[in-house]
Every structure is written in C-alpha cells, then in structure tokens.
C-alpha positions in Angstrom: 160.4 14.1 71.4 162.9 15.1 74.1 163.5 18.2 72.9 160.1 19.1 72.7 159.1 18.1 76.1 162.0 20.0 77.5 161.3 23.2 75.5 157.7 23.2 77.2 159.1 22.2 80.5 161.3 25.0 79.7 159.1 27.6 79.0 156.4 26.9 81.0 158.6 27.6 84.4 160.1 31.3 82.7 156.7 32.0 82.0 155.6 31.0 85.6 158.3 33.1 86.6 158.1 36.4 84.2 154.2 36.0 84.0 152.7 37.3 80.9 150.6 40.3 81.8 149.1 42.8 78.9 147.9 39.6 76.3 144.4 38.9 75.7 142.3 37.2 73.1 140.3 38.1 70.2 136.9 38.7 71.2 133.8 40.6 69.7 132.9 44.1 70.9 129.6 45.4 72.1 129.6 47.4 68.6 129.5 43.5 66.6 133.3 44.1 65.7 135.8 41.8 65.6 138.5 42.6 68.2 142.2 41.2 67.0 145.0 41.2 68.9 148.9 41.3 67.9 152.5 41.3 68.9 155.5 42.8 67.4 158.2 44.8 68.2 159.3 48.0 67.3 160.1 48.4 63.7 159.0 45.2 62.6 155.7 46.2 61.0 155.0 49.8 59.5 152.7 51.3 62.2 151.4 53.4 59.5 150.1 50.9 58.0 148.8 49.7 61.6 146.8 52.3 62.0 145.4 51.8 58.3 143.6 48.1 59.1 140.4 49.7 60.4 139.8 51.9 57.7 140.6 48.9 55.4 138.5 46.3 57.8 135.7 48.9 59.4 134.0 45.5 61.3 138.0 44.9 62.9 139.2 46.5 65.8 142.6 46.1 65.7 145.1 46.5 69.1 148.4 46.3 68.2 151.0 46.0 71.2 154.6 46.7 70.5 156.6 44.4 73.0 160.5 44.5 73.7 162.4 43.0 71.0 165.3 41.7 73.6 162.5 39.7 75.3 159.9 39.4 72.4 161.2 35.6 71.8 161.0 34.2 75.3 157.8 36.1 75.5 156.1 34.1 72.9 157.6 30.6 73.3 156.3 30.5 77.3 152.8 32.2 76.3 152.5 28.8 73.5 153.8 26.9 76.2 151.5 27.5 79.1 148.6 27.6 76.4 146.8 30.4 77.4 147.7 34.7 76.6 148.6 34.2 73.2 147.8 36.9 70.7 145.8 36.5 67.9 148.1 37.7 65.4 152.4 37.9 65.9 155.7 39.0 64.1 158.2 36.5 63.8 161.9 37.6 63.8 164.8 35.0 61.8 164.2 32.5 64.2 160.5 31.6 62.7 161.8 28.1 61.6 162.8 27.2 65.4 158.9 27.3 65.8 158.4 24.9 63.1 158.4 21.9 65.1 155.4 23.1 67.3 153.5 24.3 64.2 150.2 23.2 65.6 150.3 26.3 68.1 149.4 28.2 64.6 146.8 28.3 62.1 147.9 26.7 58.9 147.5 29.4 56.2 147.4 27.4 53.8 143.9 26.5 54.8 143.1 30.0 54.3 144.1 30.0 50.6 148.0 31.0 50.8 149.0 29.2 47.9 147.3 31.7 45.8 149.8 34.4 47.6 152.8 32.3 46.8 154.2 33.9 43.4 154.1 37.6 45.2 157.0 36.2 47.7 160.8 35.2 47.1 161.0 31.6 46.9 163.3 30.8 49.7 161.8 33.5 51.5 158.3 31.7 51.8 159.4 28.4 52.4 161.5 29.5 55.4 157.9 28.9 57.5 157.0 26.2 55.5 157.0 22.9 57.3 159.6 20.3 55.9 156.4 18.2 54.9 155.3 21.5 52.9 152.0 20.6 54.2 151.7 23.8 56.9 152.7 27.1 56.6 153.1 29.0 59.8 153.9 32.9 58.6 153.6 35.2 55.8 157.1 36.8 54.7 157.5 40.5 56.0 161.1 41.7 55.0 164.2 40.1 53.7 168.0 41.0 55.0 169.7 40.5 51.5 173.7 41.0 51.8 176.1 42.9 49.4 179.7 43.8 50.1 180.2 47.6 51.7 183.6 48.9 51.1 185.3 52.0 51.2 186.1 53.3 47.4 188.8 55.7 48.4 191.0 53.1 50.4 189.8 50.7 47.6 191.6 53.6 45.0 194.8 53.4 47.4 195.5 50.5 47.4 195.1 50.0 43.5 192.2 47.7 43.7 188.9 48.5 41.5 186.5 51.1 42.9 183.6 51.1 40.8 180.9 48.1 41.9 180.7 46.3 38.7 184.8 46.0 38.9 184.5 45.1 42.3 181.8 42.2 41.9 184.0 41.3 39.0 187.4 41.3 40.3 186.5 40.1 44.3 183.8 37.2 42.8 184.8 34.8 45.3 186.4 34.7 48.9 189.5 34.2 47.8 189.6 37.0 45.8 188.8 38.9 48.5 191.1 37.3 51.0 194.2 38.2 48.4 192.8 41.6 48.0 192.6 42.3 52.1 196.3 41.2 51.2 197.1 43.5 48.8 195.0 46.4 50.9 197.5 45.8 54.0 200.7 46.0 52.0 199.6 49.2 50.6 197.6 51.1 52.9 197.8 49.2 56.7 194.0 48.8 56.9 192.0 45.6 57.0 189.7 44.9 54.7 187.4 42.4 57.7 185.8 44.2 60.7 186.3 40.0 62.3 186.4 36.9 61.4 183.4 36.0 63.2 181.2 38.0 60.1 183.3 35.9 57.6 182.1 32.9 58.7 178.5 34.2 59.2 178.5 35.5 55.8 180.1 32.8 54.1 177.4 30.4 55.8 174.8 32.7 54.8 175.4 32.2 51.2 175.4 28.2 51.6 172.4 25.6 50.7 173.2 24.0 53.2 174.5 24.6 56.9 174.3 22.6 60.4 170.6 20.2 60.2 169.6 18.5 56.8 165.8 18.1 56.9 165.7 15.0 58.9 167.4 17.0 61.8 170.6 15.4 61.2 173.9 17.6 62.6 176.1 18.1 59.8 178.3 20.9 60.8 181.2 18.7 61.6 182.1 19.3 58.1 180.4 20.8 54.6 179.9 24.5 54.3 180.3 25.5 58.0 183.9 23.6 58.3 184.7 25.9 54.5 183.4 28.7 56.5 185.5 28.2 59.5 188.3 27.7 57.4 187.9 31.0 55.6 187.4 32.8 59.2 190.5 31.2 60.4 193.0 31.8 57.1 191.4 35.9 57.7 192.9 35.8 60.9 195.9 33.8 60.6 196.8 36.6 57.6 196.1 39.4 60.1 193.2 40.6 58.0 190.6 41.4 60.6 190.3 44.0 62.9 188.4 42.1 65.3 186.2 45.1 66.4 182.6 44.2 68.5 179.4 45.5 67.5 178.7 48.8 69.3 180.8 51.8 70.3 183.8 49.8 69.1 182.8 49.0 65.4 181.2 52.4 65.3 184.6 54.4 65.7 186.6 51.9 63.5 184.2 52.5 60.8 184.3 56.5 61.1 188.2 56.2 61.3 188.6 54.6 58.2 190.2 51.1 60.8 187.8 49.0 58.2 188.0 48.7 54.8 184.6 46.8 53.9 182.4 44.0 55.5 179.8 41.9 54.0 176.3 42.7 55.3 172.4 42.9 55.1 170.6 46.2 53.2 169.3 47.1 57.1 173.2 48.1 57.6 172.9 50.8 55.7 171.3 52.8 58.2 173.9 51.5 61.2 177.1 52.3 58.9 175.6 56.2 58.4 174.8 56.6 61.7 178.3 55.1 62.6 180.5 56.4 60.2 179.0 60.5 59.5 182.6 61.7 58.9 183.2 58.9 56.2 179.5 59.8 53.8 180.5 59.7 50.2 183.0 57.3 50.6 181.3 54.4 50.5 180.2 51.9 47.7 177.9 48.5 47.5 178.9 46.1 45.3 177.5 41.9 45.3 179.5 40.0 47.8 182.2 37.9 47.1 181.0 34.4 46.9 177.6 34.9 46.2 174.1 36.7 47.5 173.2 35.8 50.7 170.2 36.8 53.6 170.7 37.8 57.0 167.5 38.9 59.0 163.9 39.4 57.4 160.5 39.0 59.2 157.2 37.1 59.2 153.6 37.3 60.4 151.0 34.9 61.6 148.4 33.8 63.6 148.2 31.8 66.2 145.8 28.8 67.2 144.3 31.0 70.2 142.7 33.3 67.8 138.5 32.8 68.0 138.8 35.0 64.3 141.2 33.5 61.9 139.5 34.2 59.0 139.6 37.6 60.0 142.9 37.8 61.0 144.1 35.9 57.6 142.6 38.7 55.7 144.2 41.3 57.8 147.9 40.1 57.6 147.3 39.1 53.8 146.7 42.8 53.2 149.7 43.9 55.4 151.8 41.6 53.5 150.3 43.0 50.1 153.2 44.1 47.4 151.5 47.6 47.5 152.1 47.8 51.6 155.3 45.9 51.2 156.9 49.0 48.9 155.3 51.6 51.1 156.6 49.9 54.3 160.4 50.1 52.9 160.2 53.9 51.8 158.9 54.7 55.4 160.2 51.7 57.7 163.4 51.1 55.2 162.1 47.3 55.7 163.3 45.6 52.3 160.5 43.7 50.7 160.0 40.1 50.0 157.5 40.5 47.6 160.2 41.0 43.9 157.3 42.5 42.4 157.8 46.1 43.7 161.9 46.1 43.2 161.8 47.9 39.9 158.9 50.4 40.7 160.9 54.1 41.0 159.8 54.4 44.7 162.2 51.5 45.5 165.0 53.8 43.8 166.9 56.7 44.8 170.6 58.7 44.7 172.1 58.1 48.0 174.8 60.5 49.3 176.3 58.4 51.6 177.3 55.8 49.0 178.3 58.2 46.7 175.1 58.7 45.0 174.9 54.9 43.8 171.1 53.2 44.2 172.1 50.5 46.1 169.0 48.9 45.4 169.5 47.7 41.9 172.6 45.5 44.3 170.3 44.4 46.9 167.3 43.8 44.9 169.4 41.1 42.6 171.0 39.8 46.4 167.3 38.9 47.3 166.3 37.2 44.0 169.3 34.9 44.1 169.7 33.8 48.0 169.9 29.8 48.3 167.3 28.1 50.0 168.4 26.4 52.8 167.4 24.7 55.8 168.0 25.8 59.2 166.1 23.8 62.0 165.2 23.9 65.5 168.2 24.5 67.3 170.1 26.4 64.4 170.7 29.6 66.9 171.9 28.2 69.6 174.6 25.7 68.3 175.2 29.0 65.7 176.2 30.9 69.4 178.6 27.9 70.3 180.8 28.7 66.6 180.6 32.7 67.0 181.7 32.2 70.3 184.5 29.4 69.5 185.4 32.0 67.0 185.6 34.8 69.7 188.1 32.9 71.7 190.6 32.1 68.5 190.2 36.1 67.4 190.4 37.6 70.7 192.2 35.0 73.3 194.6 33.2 70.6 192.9 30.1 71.2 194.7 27.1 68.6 191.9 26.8 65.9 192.3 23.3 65.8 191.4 22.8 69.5 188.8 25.6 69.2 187.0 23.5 66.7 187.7 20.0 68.6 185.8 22.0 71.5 182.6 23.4 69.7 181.7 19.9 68.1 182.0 18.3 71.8 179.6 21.2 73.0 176.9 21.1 70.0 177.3 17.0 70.5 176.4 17.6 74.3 173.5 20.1 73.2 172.3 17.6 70.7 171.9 14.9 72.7 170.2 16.6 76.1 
C-alpha cells in the first residue's frame, strides 16, 4: 500500500510540475464519429498501419500523437495519477508489468472477449500484462525482443572455434562453453569474445524463470538466478574477457574494429550492429545463445479507463494487433511479431548480406517460441539499475565483487522497504 500511495504522491507533483499539455479524450464529432485518441512513440506502432484505421473503421477518427520515448513513461504514470489527460488508447514499452498493480486505471480486455485472441500470441508474451490473479489483462502484445548470439565468423575461423551456426549452438550450448571459448578466442587472436559484463548478466537473467519478485512480491535476488548471473558476469571479468565498451560512440567503433568478438542480444540489434559496424558486413553470423532463448524488449497496447469508447477502441487495437498487421509491421517497422503464426510465411524470410546471407529469422523465430515465462514485478527496473550499476563499478572502477554485491542488496533492501 505504501508503494502505491507514494507512486501517486509521486507522480502527481512531476505532473504538477511538467503539466501535460496536447492529451484529450475520446469524444464524438459533429459528423456522429467516434473520435479516439492514442499515445506511442516513435517506432512503436507501424504508422502505416495508423493511417489505415479509418479506412478499416470509417465511423472512427483516429489521432494518433507520437510522444518522446525518453519521457513517454513519466508522461503516462502522472497523466493516471492526477486522473484526468489520459488517452484513450496507449503503447506500453517492457515496463508494462510495473503498471500491473494500478490495473484499474485500464479497461480489462478480457471483458471485451480477449481470450478468444489468446492462441494468436506467444505464451509468455501475453501473460506479461496479465494480472498475477489472471483475472485482468491490461495490453495486447505488439512485438517481442527475442535474443540469439551475434558473433563474428571470421575471428570465430581464427581462433579454431566453429563458424557455422548449427556448430556454434552446438558446441557454445551453455555459458560455460562460451566462457572457455572467449578463452580459447584470447589465446589465439587477443580479442574478447563479451562487449561487458554488465550484458552477461542481463542476458543470462533474461533466459531465467525466475529473477528478483516471485508473485507474492517477495525479493529474491539475494540469491537464485540473479546471484548465477552475477557470478557468470564476475568470472567474465576476472578472466579478462570483456571489453567493457558503453552503448554509443564507444561500442559502435569496437564493433567496426573487430575489438568484439560476439554479444548476446535482441533481433532489434540487428539494425544497431549494421549501422555500427558497415566496414565489418558479411562477417557476421546468428546462431541461439548459449544457455538458452531469452526476450529483451517487445511492446503492448491498451486502453485506458478514461476512454468514453472502449468498445471502439478494443476493436481498433484488436485489428492492429492482427497476425496479418503483425507480419506487415515487421517487413516495414522490422518490429518482430508476437503473433508465431506468421514466422514461417516467406515475407518473414530473407538473405541478409550483413550476416553473410544467413535468414536470421529461422534463429529468432525458434528464440521467441521457447523464452521462459517469468515474473518481473513492480519495481523490477529500478532495483535491475542498482545491479547494472554495481556491475559498472566492479568492470570499470575495480570495485571487490564481493563488497559490490554486499552494497546492492543493502540498496534494493532500502528501496524495498521505503
């Protein structure tokens, strides 16, 4: 209850402070349409397909407003809070489940008939908005982040490890595996196989059932798969594995240099390693990650309780989210589907130069139909910050891992208990 009061405490002074100009209701035009309003931010939903709902929904007018993703979240949670402003319709990034708890500021959708939807979606992907009771559900799935190993097949070839990504998925199955081969890749060649430790532990977390909340909001990150995960960061580093480079300018030259060997990472990478690395295209391979498929990022859609039209909107988001949009949306948006339905049809398939002509898909596609369900909980982001950052410090300042972990649990446990 505490955390709930202070969130709307919280939120209600930003949004007294930022305001939250340019929102409005739905309403009904002089014409007898429906007007609908909805949030998102840019390349979350296919504008295309934006443009398309009228034709599709002639008594809908439909006015879509693209906010800025770096204040998109605080944007929502003090429009909720203060009650009033809220669009009728909004995109939800991978922090949808943090909204669980104050699932009465949406429309259930199950009320509307989403159960019939359920078999089009991914499992785990559809019960990420799903309350733990099952009895709401808050969002429709947009896209998935589904994770594969990238690696580099000609520094693969030098070092005498396999290059071809059946051998690789086969050979580097697990983390250790891949750990001795970063080992091997070193001796031979002098390049590390991790960009940093802090994406080992995000990836190997990614792939869990289980990471910091069970479902009764209970902190167990003082040990399980995040303490495993922390440990696999930490032997990285202690091995010299990792390069330690920061998103950005920095990562960006390490990849085009050949500094990096591989990473683990979400299909939306793709387009950040081409635009990163130009001088390294056809070098490049995607293979499943050792360890196991995991999901990082991925979208969702719903509606909210200030909407006068939900039936309306319903139908609109239910047709967004169709299979048929889902597919066209990836081969215009590159957003990868949740819907499994559309992974085999040939428009999801293609010979890509970059990666030496290998359809990645076929690896992604089986990443997304085997990620675990897990639960991630209210606060998941921000006591996720305090590891990355614990992380940060061992990689970068030589904090003692030991003592770096010692000081994260005392933060999370002062967090936790505010």
């Amino acid at each position: 209850m505490k955390k709930i009061i202070s969130f709307l405490l919280v939120s209600i002074l930003v949004f007294a402070m930022t305001g939250c100009s340019g929102s409005s209701q739905s309403s009904s035009d002089g014409d007898g349409k429906v007007t609908l309003t909805l949030w998102y931010w840019n390349r979350s939903l296919d504008d295309e397909l934006l443009k398309k709902v009228e034709e599709e929904f002639p008594n809908i007018d439909l006015k879509p407003q693209k906010i800025d993703g770096a204040d998109y979240k605080t944007k929502l949670q003090t429009t909720l809070a203060a009650g009033s402003g809220a669009p009728d319709i909004v995109a939800l990034n991978d922090w949808a489940n943090e909204f669980l708890p104050y699932s009465d500021q949406f429309v259930n959708l199950l009320d509307y008939g989403a159960d019939e939807l359920k078999d089009q979606y991914l499992d785990w992907k559809w019960n990420y908005t799903l309350t733990p009771d099952k009895k709401t559900l808050i969002a429709l799935p947009i896209d998935t982040g589904p994770t594969a190993l990238f690696y580099r097949a000609d520094l693969f070839e030098k070092a005498g490890l396999p290059t071809e990504p059946a051998e690789v998925s086969a050979q580097l199955s697990t983390w250790e595996d891949y750990i001795k081969a970063g080992e091997k890749l070193k001796t031979e060649t002098g390049v590390k196989m991790f960009d940093s430790i802090n994406r080992v532990f995000t990836q190997y977390i990614s792939q869990s059932d289980s990471v910091y909340f069970d479902e009764k909001d209970n902190f167990i990150g003082d040990g399980g798969n995040v303490k495993k995960a922390w440990d696999m960061a930490i032997s990285v580093h202690e091995k010299g594995l990792a390069a330690n480079l920061v998103d950005g300018t920095e990562w960006n030259a390490g990849m085009n240099n050949g500094e990096i060997a591989s990473f683990i990472g979400a299909v939306w990478t793709k387009k950040i390693l081409e635009e990163a690395a130009p001088d390294t295209s056809g070098k490049w391979r995607v293979a499943r990650a050792p360890g196991g498929d995991g999901n990082n990022g991925g979208s969702f859609i719903g509606i909210t309780k200030a909407s006068k039209h939900p039936e309306e909107a319903y139908e609109v988001i239910k047709w967004l989210m169709s299979p048929e949009n889902q597919l066209q949306a990836y081969t215009t948006m590159d957003l990868f589907p949740s819907t499994p339905g559309v992974f085999d049809d040939p428009k999801m398939s293609s010979e890509e130069p970059f990666f030496g002509n290998q359809n990645t898909t076929e690896i992604f596609s089986q990443s997304a139909e085997n990620v675990k369900p897990r639960y991630f909980g209210p606060t998941y982001s921000t006591v996720n910050t305090m590891f990355l950052d614990q992380l940060t410090n061992v990689a970068n300042q030589d904090l003692d891992p030991d003592k770096a972990w010692e000081e994260v649990l005392k933060q999370v446990e002062k967090e936790l208990s505010r």
